[in-house]
N, CA and C of each residue as an Amber inpcrd file, in Angstrom:
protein
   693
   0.8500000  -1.1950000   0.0000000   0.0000000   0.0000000   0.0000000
   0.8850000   1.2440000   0.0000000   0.4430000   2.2580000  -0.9170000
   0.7500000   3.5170000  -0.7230000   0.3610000   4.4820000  -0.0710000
   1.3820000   5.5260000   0.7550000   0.3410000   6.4040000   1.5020000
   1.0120000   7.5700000   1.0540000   0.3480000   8.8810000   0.8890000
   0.8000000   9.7800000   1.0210000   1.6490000  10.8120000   1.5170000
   1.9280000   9.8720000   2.8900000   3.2590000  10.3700000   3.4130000
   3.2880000   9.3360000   4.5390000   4.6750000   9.1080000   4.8280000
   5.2770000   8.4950000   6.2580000   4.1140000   8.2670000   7.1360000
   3.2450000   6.9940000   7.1110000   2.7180000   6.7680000   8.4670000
   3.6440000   7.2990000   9.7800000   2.8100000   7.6340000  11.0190000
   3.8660000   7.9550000  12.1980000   3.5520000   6.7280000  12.7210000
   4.7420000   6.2670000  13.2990000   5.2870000   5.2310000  14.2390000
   3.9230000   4.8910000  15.2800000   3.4390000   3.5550000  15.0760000
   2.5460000   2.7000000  16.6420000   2.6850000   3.5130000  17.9270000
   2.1600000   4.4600000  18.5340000   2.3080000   4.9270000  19.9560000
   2.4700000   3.8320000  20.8000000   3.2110000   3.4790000  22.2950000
   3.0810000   2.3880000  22.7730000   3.8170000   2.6440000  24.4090000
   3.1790000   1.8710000  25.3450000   3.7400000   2.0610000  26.5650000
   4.9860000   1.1070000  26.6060000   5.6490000   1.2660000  28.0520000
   6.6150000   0.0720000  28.2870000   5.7340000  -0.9870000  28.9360000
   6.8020000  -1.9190000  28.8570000   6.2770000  -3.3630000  29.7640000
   7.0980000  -3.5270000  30.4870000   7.1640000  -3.6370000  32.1200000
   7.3770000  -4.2090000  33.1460000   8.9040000  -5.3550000  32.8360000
  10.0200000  -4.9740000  32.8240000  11.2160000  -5.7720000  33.1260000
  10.8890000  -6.4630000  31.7610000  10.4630000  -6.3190000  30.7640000
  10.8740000  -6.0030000  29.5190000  11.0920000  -5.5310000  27.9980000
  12.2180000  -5.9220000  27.3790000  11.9950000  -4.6930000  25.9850000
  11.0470000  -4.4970000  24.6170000  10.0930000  -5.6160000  25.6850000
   8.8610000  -5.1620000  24.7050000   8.3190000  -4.2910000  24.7160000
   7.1980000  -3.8620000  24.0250000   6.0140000  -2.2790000  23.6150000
   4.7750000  -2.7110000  23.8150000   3.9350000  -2.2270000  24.3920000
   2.4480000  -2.4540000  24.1970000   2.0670000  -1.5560000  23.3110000
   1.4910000  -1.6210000  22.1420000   1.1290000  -1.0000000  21.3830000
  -0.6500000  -0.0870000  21.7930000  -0.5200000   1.8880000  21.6850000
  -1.5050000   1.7680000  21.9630000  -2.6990000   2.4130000  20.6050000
  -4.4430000   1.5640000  21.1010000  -4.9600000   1.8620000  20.0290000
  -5.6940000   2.9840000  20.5280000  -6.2470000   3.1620000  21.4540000
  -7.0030000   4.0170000  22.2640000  -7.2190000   4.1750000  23.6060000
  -7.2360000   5.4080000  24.0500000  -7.5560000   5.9140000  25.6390000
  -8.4100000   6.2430000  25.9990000  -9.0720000   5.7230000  27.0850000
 -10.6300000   6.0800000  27.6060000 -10.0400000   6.4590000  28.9850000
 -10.7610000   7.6180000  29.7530000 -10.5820000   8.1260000  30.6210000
 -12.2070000   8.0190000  31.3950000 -11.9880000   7.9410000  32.5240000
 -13.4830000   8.0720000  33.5350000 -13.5450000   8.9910000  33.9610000
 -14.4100000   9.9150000  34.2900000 -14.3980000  11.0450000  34.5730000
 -14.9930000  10.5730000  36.3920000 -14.4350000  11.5670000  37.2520000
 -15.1700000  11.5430000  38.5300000 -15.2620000  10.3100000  39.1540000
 -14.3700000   9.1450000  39.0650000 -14.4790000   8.0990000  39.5430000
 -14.3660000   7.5320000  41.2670000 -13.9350000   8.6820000  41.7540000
 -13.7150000   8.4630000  43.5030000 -14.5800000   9.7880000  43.6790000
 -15.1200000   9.4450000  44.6890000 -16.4260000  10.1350000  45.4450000
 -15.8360000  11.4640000  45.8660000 -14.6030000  11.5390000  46.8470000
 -14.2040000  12.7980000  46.9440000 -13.6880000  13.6600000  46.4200000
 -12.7590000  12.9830000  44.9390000 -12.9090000  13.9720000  43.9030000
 -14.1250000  14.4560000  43.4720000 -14.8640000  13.8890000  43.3840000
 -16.2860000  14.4240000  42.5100000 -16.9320000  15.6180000  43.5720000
 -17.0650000  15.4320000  44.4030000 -17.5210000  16.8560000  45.5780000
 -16.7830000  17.9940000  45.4200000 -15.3110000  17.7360000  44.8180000
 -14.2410000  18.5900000  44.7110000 -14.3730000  19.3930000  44.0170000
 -14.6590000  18.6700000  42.7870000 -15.1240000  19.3540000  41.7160000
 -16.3510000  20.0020000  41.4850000 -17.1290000  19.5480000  42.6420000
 -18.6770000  20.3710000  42.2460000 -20.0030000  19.3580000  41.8090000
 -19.4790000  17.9780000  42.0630000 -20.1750000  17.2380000  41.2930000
 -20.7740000  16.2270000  42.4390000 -22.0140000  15.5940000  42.8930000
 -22.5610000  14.4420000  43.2650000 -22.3610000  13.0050000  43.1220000
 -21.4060000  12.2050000  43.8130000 -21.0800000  11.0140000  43.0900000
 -22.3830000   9.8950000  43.2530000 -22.7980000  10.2360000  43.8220000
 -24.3060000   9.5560000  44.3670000 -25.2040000   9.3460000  43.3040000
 -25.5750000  10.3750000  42.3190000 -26.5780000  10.5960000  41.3660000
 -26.3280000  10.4570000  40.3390000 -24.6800000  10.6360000  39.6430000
 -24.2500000  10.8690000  38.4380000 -23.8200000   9.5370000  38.0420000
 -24.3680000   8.6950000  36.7090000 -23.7950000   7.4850000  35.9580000
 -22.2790000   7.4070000  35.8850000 -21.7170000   6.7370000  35.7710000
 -20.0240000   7.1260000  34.6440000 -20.1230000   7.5940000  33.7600000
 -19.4060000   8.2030000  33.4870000 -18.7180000   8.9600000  31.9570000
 -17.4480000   9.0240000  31.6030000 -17.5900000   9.1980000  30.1560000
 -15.9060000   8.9330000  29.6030000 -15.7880000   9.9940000  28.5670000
 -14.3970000  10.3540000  28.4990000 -13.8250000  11.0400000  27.6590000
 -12.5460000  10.4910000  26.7860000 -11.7020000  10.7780000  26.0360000
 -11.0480000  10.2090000  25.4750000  -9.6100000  11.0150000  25.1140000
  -8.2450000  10.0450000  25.1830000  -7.0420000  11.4020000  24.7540000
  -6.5670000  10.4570000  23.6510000  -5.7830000  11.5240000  22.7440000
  -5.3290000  10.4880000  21.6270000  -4.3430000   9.6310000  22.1570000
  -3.9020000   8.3080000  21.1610000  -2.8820000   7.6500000  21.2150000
  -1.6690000   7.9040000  21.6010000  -1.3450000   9.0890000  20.6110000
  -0.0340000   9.4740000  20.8120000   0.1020000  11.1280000  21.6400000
  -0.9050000  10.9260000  22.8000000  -0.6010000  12.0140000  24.3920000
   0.2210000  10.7780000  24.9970000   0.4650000   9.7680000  24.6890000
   1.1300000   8.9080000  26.1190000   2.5350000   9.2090000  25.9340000
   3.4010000   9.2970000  27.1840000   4.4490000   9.9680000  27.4280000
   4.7630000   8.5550000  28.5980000   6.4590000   8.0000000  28.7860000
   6.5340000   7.3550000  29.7850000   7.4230000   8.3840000  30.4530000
   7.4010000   7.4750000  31.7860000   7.9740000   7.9650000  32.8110000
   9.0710000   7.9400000  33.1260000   9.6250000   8.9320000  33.7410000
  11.0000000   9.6870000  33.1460000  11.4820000  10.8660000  32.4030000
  10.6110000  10.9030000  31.7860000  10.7090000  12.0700000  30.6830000
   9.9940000  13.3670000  31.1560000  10.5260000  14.4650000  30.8110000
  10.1630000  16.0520000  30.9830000   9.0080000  15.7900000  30.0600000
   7.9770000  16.7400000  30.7990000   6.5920000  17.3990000  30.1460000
   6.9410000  19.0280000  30.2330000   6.8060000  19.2640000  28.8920000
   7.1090000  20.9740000  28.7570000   5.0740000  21.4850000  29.4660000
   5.2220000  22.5830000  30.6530000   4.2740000  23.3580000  30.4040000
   3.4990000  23.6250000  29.4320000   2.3400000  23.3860000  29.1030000
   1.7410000  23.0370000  28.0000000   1.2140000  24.5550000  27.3330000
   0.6590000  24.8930000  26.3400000   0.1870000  25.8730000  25.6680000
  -1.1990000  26.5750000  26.1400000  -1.3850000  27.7520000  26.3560000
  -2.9280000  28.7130000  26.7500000  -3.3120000  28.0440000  27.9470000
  -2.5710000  27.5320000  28.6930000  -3.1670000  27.3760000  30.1180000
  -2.6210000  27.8050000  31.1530000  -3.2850000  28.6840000  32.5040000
  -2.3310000  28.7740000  33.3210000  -2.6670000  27.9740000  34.5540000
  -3.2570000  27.2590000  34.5590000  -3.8770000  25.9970000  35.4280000
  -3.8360000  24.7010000  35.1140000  -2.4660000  24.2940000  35.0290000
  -1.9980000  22.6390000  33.9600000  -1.5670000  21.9230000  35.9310000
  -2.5280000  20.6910000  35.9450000  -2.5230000  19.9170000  36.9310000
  -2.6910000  18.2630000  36.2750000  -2.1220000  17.8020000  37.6740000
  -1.9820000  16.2980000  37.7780000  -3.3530000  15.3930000  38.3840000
  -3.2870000  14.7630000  38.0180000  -4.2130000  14.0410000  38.4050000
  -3.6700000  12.0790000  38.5210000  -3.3700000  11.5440000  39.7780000
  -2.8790000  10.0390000  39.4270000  -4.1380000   9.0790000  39.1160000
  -3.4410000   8.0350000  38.7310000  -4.6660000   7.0150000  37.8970000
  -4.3310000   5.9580000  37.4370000  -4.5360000   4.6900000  37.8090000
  -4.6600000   3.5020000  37.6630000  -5.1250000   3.2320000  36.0210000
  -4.1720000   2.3450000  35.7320000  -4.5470000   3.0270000  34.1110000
  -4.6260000   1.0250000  34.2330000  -5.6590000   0.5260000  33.3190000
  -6.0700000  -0.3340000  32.9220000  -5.5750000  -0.5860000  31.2410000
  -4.9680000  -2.1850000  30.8850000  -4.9760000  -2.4260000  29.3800000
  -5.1930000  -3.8700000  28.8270000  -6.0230000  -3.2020000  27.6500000
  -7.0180000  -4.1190000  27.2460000  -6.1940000  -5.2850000  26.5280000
  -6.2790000  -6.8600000  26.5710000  -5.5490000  -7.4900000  25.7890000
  -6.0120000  -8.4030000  25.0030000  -7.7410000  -8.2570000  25.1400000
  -8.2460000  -9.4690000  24.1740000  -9.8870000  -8.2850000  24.0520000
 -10.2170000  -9.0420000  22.8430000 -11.1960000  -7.8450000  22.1310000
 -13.0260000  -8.5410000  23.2200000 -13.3560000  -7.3930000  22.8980000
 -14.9220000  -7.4260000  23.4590000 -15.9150000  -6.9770000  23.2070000
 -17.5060000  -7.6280000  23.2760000 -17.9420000  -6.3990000  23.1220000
 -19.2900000  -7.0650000  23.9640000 -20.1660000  -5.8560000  24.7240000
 -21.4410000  -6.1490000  25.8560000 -20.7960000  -7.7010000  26.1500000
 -19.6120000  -7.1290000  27.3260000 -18.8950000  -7.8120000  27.9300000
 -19.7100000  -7.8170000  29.5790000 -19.8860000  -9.2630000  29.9360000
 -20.5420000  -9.6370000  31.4750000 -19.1390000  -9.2830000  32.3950000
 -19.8170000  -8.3360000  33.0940000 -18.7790000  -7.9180000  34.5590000
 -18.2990000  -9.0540000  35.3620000 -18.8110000 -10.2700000  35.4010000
 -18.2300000 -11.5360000  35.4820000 -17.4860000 -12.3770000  35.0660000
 -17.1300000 -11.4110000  33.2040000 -16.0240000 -11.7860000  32.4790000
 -14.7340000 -10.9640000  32.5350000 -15.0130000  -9.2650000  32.7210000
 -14.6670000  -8.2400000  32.2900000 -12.8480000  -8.7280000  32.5660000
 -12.8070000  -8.9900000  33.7910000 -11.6180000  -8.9120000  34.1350000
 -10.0050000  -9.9260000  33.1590000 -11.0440000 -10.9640000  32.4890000
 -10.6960000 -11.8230000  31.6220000  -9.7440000 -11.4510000  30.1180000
 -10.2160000  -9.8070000  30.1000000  -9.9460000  -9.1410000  28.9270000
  -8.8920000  -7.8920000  29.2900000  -8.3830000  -8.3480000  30.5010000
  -6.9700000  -7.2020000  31.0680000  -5.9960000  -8.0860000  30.8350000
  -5.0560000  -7.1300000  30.1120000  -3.7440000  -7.6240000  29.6620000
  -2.8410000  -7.4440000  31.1050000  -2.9490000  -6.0270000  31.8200000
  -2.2490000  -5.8230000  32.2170000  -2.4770000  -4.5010000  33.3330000
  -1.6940000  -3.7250000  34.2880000  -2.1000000  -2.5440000  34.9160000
  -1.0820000  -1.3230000  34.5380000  -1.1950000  -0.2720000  34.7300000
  -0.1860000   0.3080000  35.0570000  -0.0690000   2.0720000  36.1940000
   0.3990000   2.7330000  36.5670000   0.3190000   3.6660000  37.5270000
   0.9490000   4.9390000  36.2720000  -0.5680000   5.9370000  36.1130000
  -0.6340000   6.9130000  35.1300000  -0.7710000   8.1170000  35.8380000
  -0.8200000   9.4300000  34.9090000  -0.9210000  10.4770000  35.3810000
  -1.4770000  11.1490000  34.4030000  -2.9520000  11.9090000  34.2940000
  -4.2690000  12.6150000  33.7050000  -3.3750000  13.3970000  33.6160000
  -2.6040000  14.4790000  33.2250000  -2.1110000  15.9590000  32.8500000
  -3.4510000  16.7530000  31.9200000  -3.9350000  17.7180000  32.8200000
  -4.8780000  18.1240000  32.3470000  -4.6500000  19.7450000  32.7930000
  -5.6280000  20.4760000  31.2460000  -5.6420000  21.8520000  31.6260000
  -6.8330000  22.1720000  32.3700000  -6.8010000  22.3490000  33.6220000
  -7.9550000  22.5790000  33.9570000  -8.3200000  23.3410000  33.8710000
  -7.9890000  25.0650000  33.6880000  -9.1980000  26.2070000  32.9150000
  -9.8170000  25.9430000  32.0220000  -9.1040000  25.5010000  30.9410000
  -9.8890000  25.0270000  29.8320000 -10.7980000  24.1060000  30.3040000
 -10.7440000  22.8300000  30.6790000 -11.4100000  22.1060000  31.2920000
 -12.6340000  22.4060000  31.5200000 -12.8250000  23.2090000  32.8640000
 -13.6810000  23.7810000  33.5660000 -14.6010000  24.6720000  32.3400000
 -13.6220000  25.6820000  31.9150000 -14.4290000  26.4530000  31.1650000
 -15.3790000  25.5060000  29.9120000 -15.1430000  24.4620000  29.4080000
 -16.0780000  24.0370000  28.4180000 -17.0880000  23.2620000  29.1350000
 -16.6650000  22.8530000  30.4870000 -17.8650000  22.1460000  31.3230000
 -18.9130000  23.1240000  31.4610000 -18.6250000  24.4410000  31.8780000
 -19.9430000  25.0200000  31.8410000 -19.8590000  25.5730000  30.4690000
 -20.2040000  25.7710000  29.7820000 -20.7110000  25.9820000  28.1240000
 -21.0500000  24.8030000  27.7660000 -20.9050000  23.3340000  28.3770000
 -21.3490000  22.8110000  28.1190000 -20.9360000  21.9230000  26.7870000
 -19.4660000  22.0980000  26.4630000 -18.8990000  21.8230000  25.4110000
 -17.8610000  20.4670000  25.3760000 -17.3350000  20.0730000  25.1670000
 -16.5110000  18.4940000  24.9810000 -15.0080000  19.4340000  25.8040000
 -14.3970000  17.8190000  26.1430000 -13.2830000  18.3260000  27.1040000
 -12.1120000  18.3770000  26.6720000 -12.2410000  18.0280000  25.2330000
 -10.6690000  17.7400000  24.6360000  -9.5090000  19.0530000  24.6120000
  -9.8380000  20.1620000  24.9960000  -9.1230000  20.9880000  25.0660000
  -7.8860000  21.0240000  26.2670000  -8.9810000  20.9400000  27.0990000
  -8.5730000  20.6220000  28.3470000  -7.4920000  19.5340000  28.8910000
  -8.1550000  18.2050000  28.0810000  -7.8510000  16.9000000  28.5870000
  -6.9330000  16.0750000  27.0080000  -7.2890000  16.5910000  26.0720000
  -7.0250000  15.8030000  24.8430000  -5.5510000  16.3600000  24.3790000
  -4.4520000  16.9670000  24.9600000  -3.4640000  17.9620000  24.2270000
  -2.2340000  17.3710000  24.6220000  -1.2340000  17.4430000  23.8380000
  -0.1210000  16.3920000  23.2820000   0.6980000  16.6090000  24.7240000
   1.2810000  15.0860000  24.6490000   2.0860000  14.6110000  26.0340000
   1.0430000  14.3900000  27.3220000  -0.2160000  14.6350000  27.3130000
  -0.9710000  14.7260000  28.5770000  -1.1470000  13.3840000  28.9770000
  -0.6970000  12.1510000  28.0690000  -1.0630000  11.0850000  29.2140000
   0.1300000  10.4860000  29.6970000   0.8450000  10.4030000  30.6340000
   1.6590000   9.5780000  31.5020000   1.5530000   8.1880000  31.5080000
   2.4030000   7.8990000  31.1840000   1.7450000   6.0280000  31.8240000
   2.7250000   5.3100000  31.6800000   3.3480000   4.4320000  32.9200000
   4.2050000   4.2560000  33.3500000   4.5550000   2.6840000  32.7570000
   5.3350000   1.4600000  33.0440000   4.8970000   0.2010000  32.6360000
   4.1380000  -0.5410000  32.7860000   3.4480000  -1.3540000  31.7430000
   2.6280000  -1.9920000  32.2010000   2.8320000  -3.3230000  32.9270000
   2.2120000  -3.8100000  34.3890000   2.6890000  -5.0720000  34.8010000
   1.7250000  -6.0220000  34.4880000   2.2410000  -7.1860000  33.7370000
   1.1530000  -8.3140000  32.9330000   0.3190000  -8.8330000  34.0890000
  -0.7870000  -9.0760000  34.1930000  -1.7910000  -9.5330000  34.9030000
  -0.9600000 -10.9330000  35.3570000  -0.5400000 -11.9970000  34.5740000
   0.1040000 -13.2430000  34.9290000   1.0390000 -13.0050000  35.6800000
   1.4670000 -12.0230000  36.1040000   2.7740000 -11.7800000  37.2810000
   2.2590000 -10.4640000  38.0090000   1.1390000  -9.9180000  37.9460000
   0.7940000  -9.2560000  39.3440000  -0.3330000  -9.5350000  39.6380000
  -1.4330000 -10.5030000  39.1920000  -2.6320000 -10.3600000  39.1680000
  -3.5320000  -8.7580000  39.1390000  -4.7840000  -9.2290000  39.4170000
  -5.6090000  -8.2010000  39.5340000  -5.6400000  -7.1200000  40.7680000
  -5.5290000  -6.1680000  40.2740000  -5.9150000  -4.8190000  41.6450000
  -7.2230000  -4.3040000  42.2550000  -7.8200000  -5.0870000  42.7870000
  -8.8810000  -4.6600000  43.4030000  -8.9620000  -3.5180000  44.8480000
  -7.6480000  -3.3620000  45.1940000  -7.5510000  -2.4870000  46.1440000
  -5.9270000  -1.9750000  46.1150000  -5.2740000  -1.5010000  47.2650000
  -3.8190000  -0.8580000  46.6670000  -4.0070000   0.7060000  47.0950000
  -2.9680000   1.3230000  47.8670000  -2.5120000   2.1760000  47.7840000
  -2.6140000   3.2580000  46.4830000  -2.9330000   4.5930000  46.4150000
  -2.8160000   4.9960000  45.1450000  -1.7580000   6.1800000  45.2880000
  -0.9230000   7.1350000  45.3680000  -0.1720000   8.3020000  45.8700000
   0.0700000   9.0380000  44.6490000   0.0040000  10.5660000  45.1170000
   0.8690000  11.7340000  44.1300000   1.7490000  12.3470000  45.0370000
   2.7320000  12.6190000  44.5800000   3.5800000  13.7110000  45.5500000
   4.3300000  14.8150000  44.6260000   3.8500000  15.6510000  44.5430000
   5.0100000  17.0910000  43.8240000   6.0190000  17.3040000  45.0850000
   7.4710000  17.6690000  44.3270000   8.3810000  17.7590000  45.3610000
   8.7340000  16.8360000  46.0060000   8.3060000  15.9470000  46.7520000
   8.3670000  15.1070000  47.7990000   6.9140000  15.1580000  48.4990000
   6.0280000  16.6110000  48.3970000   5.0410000  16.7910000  49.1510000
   3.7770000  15.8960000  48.6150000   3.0300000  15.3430000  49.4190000
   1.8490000  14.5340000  49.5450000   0.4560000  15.0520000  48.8200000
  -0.0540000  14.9690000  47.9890000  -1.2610000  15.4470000  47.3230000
  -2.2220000  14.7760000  47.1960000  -1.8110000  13.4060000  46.8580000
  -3.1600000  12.6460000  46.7970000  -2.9330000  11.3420000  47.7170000
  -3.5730000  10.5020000  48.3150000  -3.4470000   9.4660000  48.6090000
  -5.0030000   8.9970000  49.1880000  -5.0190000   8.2130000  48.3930000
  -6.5820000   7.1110000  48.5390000  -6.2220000   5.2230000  48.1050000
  -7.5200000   4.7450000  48.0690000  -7.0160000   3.5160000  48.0590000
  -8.1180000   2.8730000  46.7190000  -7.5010000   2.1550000  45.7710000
  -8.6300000   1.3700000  44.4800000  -9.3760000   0.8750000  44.8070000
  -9.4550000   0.9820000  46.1720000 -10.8900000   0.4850000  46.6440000
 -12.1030000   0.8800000  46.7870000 -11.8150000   2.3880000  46.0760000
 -12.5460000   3.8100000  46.7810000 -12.8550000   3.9250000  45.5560000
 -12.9880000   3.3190000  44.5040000 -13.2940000   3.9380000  43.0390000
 -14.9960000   3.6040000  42.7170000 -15.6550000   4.5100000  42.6650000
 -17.3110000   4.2610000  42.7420000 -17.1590000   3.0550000  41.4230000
 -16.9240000   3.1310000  40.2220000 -17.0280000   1.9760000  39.5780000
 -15.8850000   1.1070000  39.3450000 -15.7630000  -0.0300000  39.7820000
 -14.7580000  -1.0110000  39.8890000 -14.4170000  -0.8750000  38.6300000
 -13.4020000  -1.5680000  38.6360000 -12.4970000  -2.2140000  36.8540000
 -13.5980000  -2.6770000  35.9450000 -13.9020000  -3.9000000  36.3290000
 -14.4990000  -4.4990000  35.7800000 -16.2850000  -4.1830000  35.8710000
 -16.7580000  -3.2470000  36.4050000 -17.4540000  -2.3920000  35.8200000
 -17.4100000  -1.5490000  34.8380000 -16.2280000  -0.9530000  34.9970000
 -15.6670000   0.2850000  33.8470000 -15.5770000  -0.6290000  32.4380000
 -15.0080000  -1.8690000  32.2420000 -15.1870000  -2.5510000  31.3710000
 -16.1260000  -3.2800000  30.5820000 -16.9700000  -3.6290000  31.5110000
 -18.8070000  -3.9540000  30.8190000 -19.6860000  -2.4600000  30.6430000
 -19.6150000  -1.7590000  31.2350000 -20.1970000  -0.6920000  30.5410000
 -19.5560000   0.1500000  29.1970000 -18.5950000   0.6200000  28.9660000
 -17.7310000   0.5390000  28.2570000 -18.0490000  -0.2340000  26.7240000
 -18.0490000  -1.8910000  27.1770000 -17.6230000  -2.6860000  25.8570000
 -19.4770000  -2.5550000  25.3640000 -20.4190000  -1.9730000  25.9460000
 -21.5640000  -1.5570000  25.7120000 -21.5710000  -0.7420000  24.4190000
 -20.7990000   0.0680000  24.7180000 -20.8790000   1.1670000  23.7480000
 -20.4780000   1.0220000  22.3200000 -19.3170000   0.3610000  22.3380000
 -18.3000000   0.2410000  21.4840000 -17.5720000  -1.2980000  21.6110000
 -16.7820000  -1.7380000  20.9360000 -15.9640000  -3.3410000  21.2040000
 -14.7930000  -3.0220000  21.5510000 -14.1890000  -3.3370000  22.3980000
 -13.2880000  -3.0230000  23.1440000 -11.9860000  -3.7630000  22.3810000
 -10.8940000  -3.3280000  22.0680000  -9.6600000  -4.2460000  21.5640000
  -8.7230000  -4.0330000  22.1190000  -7.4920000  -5.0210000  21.6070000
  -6.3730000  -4.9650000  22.3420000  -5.5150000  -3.7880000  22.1710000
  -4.9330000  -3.1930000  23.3630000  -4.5130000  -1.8670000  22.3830000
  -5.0950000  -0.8300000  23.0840000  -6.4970000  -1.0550000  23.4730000
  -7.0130000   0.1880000  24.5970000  -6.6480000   0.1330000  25.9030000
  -6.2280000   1.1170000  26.2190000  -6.3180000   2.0390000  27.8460000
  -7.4410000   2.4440000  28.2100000  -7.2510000   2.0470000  29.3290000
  -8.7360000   2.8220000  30.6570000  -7.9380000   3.7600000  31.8670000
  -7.7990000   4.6490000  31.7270000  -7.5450000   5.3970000  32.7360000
  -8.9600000   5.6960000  33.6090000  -8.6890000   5.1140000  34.8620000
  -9.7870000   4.5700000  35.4700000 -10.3250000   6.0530000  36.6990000
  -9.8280000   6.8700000  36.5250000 -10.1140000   7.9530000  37.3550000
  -9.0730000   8.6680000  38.2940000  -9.3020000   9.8630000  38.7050000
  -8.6590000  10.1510000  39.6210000  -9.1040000  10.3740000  41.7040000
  -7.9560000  10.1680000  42.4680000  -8.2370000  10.2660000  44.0140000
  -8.9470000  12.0990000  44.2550000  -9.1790000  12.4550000  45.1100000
  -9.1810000  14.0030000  45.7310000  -7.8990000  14.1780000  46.3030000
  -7.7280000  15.7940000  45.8050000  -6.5640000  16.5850000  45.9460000
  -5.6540000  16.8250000  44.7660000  -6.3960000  16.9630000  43.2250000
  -5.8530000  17.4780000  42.3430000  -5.3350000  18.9300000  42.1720000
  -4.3310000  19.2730000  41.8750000  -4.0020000  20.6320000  42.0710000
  -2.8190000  20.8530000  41.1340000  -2.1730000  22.2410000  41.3040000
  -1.5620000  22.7730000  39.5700000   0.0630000  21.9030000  39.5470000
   0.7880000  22.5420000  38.6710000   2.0640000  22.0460000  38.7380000
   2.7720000  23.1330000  37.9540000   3.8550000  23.7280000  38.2500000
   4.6470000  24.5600000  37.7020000   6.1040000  23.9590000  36.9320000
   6.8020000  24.6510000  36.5160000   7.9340000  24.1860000  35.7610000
   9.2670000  24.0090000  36.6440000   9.3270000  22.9790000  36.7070000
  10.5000000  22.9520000  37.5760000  10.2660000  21.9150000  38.4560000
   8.7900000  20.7870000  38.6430000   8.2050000  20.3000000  39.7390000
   8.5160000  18.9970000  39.4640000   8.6750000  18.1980000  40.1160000
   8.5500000  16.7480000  39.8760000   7.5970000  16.1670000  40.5720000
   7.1430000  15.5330000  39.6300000   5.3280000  14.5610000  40.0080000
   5.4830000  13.3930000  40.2410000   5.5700000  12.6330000  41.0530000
   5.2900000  11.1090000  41.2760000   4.1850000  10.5490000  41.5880000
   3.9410000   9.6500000  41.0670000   2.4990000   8.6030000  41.4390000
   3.1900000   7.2290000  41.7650000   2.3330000   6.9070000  42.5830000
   2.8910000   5.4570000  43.0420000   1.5690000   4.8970000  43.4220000
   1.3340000   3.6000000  42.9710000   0.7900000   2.3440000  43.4140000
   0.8960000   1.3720000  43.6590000   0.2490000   0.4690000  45.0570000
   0.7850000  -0.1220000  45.2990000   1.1230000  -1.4990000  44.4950000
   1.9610000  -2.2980000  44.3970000   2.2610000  -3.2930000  43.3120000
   2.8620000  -3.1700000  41.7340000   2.8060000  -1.1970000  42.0410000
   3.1510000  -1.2700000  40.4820000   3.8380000  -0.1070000  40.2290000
   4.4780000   0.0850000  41.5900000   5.5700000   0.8910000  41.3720000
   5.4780000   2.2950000  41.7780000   6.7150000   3.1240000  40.8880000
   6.2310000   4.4920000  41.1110000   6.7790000   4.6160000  39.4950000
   6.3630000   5.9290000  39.2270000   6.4500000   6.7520000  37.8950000
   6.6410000   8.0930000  38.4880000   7.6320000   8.5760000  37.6390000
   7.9950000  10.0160000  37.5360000   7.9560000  11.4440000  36.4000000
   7.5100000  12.7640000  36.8440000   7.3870000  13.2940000  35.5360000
   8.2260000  14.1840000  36.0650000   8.8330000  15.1930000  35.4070000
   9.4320000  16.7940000  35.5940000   9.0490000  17.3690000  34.4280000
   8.0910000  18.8990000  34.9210000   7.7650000  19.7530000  34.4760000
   8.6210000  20.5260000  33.8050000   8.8780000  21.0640000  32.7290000
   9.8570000  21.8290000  31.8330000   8.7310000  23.0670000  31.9400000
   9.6750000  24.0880000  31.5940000   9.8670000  25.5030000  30.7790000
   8.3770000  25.5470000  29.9430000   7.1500000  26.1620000  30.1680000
   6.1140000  26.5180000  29.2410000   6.4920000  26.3940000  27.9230000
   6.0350000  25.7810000  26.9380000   6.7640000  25.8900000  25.2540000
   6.0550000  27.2020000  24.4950000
């Protein structure tokens, strides 16, 4: 086949102790998934269904690497997150199967603009401004389900600096994994290749240039970012 120009290169995370790639096809994000974020934000976790939003393929960034301050925002924050990956295809998948169709876990970080953010929530407009803009997804290695099993609970942590920002536990997530995955493969068929960034804890807040972000979970490590110079 001919294309008109240079396909760009498979986006892809690391894998866990080794030099393989997970190749990625798509990112689904949960919006409001722990109860005390959602109050945080202004929102009822009691009343409100799940919802999802989406970042492209190639926002994933691993860990280690500088994130430049991003463009028209002056409110660019972290958010940590249990990032879920898909390794066998699905579709109106039974929550009694769901878990059957994880390749793997890994410990992520939402980089989001939140003015923008905010501002299209009330207008009432889509979040990709906010949430969809290059380098914003973090995501650290993935550890294969056959050598860590499943996370149903676990430690979750952020720390800028060294200082403490978030800490809750996957136990606290209003919709489990394998909820997030049968509702989900509802919509659409789920394949190998997708990410679930499964939500964030309470205590999201900004990050300046110069900061270093860590997330850590338990079983799966820690991941690191440093903030660069606004581009």
């Amino acid at each position: 086949m001919n294309y008109v120009f240079t396909p760009p290169p498979t986006p892809s995370v690391a894998v866990f102790g080794s030099e393989d790639r997970f190749p990625v096809r798509r990112i689904f994000c949960v919006g409001r998934n722990y109860a005390a974020h959602a109050r945080e934000m202004g929102r009822d976790p009691d009343r409100e269904p799940p919802f999802f939003f989406t970042k492209p393929a190639d926002a994933v960034v691993d860990s280690g690497e500088t994130v430049s301050y991003p463009p028209e925002t002056e409110n660019f924050q972290y958010e940590a997150e249990l990032v879920v990956a898909i390794g066998k295809a699905g579709r109106d998948i039974a929550e009694a199967d769901a878990l059957s169709h994880v390749w793997g876990y890994a410990a992520g970080n939402d980089l989001t603009r939140r003015d923008l953010q905010l501002a299209a929530r009330e207008l009432g407009r889509p979040w990709d401004w906010g949430k969809a803009f290059d380098r914003s997804a973090v995501i650290g290695p993935l550890h294969p389900v056959q050598k860590t099993g499943h996370l149903e609970r676990g430690a979750i942590r952020l720390t800028v600096n060294g200082e403490t920002k978030q800490a809750a536990d996957l136990v606290d997530l209003i919709w489990s994994v394998p909820e997030i995955i049968s509702i989900l493969s509802r919509s659409m068929v789920l394949q190998p290749g997708d990410l679930i960034m499964t939500g964030t804890p309470a205590g999201v807040g900004p990050l300046a240039a110069g900061d270093v972000c860590t997330v850590a979970i338990e079983r799966l490590g820690e991941i690191s970012t440093t903030i660069g110079p606004r581009e």
